[in-house]
matplotlib code that plots the C-alpha trace (Angstrom):
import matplotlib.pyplot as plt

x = [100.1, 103.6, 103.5, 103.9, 107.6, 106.7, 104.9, 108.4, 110.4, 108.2, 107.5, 110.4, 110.3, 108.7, 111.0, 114.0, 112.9, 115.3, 114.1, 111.5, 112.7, 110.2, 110.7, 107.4, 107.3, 104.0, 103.8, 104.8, 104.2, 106.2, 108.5, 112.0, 113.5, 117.4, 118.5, 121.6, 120.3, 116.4, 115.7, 111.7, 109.5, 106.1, 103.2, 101.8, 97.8, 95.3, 98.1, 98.4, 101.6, 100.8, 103.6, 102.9, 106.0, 103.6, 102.5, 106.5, 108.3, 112.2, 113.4, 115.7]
y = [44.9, 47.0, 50.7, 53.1, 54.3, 58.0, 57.2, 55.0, 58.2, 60.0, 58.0, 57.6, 55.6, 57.7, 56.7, 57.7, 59.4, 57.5, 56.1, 52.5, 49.9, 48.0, 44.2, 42.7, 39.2, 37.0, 35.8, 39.3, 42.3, 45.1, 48.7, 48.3, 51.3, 51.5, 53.4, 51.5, 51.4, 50.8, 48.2, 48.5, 46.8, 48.0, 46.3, 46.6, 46.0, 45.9, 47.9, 50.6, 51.2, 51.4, 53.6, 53.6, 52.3, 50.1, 48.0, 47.6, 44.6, 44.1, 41.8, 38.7]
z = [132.4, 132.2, 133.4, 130.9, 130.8, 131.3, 134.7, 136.1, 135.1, 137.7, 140.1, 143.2, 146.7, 149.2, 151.8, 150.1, 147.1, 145.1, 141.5, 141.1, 138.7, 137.3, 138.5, 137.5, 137.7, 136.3, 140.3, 141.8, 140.0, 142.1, 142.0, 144.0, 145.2, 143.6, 146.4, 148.0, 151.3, 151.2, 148.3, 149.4, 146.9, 146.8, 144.6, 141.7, 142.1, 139.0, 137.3, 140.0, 142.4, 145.6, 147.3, 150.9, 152.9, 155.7, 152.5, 150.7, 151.7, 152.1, 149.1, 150.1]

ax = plt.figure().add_subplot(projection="3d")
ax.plot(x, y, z, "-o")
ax.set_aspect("equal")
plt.show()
């Protein structure tokens, strides 16, 4: 289930407040920060984000 583009345009990466692009997978839905130096990917769960940084993970 996609977010709704008016919630991504809101939403940023609370450790760097930069913007979340939407990099849903079918195995890994998720939100990665675009911000240069952080690139935290947080989850997506039943359709919600869940942007708390103990719970993001660093991408490979």
């Amino acid at each position: 289930m996609p977010l709704e583009a008016g919630l991504l345009e809101i939403l940023a990466c609370p450790a760097c407040h930069a913007p979340l692009d939407d990099r849903t997978t079918a195995e890994t839905p998720e939100l990665v920060c675009t911000g240069a130096d952080c690139r935290l990917a947080y989850p997506v769960r039943d359709g919600i984000p869940v942007l708390l940084v103990d719970e993001a993970r660093r991408p490979a």
